[in-house]
C-alpha positions as CSV (number, residue, x, y, z in Angstrom):
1,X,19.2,-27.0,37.1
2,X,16.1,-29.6,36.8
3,X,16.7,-33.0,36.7
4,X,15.4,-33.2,32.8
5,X,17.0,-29.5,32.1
6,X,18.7,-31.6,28.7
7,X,14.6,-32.3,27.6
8,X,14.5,-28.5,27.6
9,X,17.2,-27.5,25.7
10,X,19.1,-26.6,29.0
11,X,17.4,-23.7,30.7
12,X,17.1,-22.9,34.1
13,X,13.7,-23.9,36.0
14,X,12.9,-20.2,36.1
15,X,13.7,-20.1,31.9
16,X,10.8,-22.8,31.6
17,X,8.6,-20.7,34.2
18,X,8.7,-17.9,32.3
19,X,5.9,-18.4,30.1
20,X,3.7,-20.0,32.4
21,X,-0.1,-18.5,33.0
22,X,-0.5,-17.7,36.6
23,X,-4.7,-17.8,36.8
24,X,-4.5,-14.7,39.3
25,X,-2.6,-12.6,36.5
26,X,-5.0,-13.9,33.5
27,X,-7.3,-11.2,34.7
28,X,-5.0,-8.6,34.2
29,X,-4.0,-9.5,30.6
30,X,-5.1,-8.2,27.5
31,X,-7.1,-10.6,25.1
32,X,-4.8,-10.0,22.9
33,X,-1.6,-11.7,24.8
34,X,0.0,-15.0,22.6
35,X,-0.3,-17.0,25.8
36,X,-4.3,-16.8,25.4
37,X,-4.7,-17.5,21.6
38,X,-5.6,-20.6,20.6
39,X,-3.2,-21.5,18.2
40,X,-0.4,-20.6,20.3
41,X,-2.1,-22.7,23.3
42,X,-2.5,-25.3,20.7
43,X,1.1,-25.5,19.3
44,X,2.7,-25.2,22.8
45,X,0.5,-28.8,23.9
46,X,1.1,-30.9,20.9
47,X,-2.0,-30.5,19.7
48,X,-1.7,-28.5,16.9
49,X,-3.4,-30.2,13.8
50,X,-4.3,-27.9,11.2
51,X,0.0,-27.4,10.5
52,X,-0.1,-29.0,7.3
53,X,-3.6,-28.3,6.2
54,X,-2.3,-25.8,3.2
55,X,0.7,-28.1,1.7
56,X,-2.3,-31.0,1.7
57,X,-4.6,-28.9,-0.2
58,X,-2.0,-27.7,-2.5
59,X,-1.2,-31.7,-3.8
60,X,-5.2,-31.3,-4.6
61,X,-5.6,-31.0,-8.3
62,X,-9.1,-28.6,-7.9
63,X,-7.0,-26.5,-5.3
64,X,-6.0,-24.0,-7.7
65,X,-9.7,-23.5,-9.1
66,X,-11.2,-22.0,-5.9
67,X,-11.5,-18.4,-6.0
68,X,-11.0,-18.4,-1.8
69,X,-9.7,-21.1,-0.3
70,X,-10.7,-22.2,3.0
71,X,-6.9,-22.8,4.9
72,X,-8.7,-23.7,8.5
């Protein structure tokens, strides 16, 4: 086990590896793989800031009056 194995929710070293995006297989992966999307990338690094964008636009009183709304 790693020493901060309780941070992630007590897998293995090779559990947390899993997922990890070698750079000499990246070539071989599809474009469409979830480790190369953006908003996967984003969530997975904490970056993620477009989570609550549709709850804020709902508390806006001309929200309902757009015929499309634009979520991101």
């Amino acid at each position: 086990m790693p020493a901060d194995h309780e941070q992630y929710y007590g897998f293995t070293k090779f559990a947390m590896e899993l997922n990890e995006l070698d750079p000499s297989l990246k070539l071989l992966l599809p474009p469409t793989d979830t480790r190369l999307r953006l908003d996967q990338r984003k969530s997975k690094d904490d970056t993620w800031v477009s989570n609550n964008t549709y709850w804020d636009l709902r508390r806006d009183p001309g929200f309902a009056h757009l015929d499309c709304p634009v979520l991101w």
